[in-house]
C-alpha positions in Angstrom: -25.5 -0.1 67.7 -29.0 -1.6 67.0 -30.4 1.7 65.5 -27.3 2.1 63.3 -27.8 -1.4 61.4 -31.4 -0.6 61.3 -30.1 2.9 59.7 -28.1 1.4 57.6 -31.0 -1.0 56.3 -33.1 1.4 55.4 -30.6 3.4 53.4 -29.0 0.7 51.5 -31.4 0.3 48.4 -31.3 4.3 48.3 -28.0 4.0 48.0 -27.7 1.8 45.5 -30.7 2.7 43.0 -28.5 6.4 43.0 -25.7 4.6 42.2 -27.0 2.6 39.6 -28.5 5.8 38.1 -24.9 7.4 38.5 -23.6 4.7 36.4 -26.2 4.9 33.4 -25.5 8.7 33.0 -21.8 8.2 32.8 -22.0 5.6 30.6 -24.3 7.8 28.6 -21.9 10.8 28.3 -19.1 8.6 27.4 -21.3 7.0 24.8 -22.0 10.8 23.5 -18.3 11.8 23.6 -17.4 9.1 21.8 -19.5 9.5 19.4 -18.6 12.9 18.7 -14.8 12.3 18.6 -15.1 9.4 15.9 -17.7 11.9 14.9 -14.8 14.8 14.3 -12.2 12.2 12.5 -14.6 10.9 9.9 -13.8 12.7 6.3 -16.5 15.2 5.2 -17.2 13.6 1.8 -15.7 9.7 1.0 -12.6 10.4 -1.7 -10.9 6.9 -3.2 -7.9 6.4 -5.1 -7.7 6.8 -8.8 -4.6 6.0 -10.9 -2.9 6.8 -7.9 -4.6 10.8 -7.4 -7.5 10.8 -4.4 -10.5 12.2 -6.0 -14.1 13.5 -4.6 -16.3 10.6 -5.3 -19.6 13.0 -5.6 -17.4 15.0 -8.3 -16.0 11.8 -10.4 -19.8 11.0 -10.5 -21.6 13.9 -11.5 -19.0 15.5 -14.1 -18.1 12.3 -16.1 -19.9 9.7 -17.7 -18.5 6.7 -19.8 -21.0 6.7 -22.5 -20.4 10.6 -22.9 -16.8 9.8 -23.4 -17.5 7.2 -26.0 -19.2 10.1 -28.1 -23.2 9.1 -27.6 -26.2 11.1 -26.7 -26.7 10.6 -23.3 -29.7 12.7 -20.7 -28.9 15.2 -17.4 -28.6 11.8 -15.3 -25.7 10.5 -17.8 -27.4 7.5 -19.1 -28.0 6.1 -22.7 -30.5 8.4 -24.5 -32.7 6.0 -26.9 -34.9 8.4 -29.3 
């Protein structure tokens, strides 16, 4: 009986450093997964609402400008061209 408790002594911070190490991984994988689900659900490019239609944000922004609309000379980045 003695040399089991003395057994069981000795092997009781082995046991517990593994199973503190056990813990940390699996919380590490299911931080991983996680982030690769919300990861999968997230929309490829961000789209809003416009008069009611959903449009590609990088689209409505690079093919219109307001100041082209309004008729005035404007440069590539769409901005007031002052000459």
């Amino acid at each position: 009986m003695d040399n089991l408790s003395k057994l069981l002594q000795e092997a009781k911070p082995l046991y517990f450093k593994r199973k503190r190490i056990r813990n940390r991984i699996k919380a590490g994988l299911c931080m991983l997964i996680g982030i690769a689900v919300i990861g999968l659900y997230q929309p490829a490019s961000i789209t809003y609402e416009d008069n009611g239609e959903w449009v590609n944000y990088e689209q409505y922004m690079s093919n219109t400008s307001p100041i082209e609309e309004l008729g005035l000379p404007v440069d590539e980045y769409g901005l007031l061209m002052v000459s």
